[in-house]
N, C-alpha and C positions, 0 to 999 in steps of 0.2 A: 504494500500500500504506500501512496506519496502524497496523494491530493486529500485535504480537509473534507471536501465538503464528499467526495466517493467514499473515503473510509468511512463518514457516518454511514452513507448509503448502505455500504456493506456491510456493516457492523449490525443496522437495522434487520439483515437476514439472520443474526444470532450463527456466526460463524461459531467456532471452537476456538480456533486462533486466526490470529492478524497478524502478519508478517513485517515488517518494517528493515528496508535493506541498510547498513552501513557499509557504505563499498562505494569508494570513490568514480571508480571506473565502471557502475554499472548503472544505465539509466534509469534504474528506479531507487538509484541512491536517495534516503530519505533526511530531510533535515529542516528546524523548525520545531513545533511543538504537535503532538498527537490531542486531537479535540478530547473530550471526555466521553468513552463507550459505554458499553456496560460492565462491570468488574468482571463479569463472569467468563468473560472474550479473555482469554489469554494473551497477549499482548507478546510479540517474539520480536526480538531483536538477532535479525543473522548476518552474522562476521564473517569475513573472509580473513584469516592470519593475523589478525588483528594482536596490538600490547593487549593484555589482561588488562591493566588501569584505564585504559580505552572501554575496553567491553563493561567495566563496572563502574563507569561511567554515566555509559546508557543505559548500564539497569537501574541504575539512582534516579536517571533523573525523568526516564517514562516508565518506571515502575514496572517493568517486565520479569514476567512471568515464567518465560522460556526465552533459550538462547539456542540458535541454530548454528553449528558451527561448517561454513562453506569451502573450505580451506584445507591444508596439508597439515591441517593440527594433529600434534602425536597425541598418544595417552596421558603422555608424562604434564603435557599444556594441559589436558582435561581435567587430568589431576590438580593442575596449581589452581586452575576455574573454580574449582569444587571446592578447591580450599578456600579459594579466600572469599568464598559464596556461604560460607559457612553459617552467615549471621542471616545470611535470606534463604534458607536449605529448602524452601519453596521451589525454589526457580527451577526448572526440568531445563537438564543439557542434552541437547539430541546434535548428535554426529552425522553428516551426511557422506558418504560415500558414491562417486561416480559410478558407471558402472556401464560397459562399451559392451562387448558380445560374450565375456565370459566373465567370471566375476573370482577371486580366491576368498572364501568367506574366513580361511583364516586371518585376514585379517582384522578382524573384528572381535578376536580375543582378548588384546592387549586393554581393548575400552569396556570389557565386560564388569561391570558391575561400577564405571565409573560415571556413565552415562546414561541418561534417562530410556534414551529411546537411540536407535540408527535411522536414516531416509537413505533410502536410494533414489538417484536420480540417473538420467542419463549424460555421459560423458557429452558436449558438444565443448564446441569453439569459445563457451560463455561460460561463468560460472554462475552456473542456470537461467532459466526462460529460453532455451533454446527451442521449446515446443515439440521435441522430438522425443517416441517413447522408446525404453530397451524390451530385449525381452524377455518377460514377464518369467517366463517358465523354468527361469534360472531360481526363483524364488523359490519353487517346491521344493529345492535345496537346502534350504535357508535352515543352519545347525546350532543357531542362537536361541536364548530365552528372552531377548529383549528385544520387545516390540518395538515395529518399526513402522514406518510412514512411508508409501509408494507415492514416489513423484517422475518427473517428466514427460513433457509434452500429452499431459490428460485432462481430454475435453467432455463433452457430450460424446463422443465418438468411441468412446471406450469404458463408457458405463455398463454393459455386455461385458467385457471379458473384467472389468473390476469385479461383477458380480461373481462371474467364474472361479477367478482366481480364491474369492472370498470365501467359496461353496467349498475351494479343495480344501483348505485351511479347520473347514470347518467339520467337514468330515475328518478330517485328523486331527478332531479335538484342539486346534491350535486356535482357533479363529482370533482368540486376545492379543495374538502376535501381528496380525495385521491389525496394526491399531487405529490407523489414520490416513488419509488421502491429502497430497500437497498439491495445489491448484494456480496457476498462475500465467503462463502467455496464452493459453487456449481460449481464456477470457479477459480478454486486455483491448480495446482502442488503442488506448496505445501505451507506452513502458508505463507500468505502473496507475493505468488508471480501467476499471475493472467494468466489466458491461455489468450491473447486478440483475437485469433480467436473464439471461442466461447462467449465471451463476447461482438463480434461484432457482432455476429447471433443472441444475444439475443437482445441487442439494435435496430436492422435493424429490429426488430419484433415484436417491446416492443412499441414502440410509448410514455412513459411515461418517466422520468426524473430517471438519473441511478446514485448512488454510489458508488463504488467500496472502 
């Protein structure tokens, strides 16, 4: 999200979370003050490699909820996050991970029990909003107990196989580990500013926990 007056908009659909970018280089870098939503909107601030004093920064001063980490951050950074998150042990850290035509899920070890949740998204050219999805069927793989969030390039056009995917998950007793769906160029006019009518067709159809 970047524009005041669409975040209410969207905020008004009763998202899960709200996404807010710090990343110089990317056009939905956000900055300025976030209007006032509902508290219950989780409020996400995602980093690209960012100082720690940086990122705890932004959680002071828009009172964020979750931190989504975009970047080559190791466990060991996760770890010093955690720590000095100590006094708001609220905040959920979710790690994203690219992820091009194969994936090695080990490595996802080192961050186990350090972070809230992992995303997958699709490796492009961007660090994210490339619009483009991976595939999917790498996930029935998936050797972790920490739930994660399925992102990249997903629209209306993949509400069908999010359901799938959901159904396999859920026949094997997993279904809590797909926790969340991350939502973002497939509903954009333009960087950062979000159609809410379509946004609201896909949530009224989605059944699953939405970020924008």
């Amino acid at each position: 999200m970047k524009h005041s007056e669409n975040i209410l908009e969207v905020a008004a659909l009763n998202p899960d979370y709200l996404g807010f970018i710090f990343y110089e280089r990317s056009p939905r870098n956000f900055s300025g003050d976030i209007p006032d939503i509902d508290p219950t909107i989780k409020k996400t601030g995602v980093f690209v490699d960012e100082e720690i004093d940086f990122v705890l920064e932004k959680v002071e001063k828009h009172k964020f909820r979750a931190i989504q980490l975009h970047g080559k951050e190791s466990a060991e950074y996760c770890k010093k996050l955690r720590s000095a998150l100590a006094q708001n042990n609220s905040v959920e850290l979710i790690k994203v991970f690219p992820v091009k035509e194969t994936f090695n899920f080990e490595e996802l070890k080192a961050y186990e029990g350090i972070v809230d949740f992992f995303l997958f998204d699709t490796q492009g050219k961007n660090k994210g909003g490339n619009g483009i999805t991976f595939n999917w069927e790498l996930l029935k793989d998936y050797p972790s107990s920490t739930p994660f969030f399925l992102s990249g390039g997903i629209g209306e056009d993949e509400l069908q196989k999010i359901a799938e995917l959901y159904a396999y998950f859920e026949k094997s007793n997993k279904s809590h580990l797909l926790f969340g769906v991350d939502v973002n160029s497939k509903f954009e006019l333009k960087a950062g500013l979000k159609d809410t009518n379509t946004l609201k067709i896909f949530k009224d159809n989605l059944g699953f926990k939405t970020q924008a």
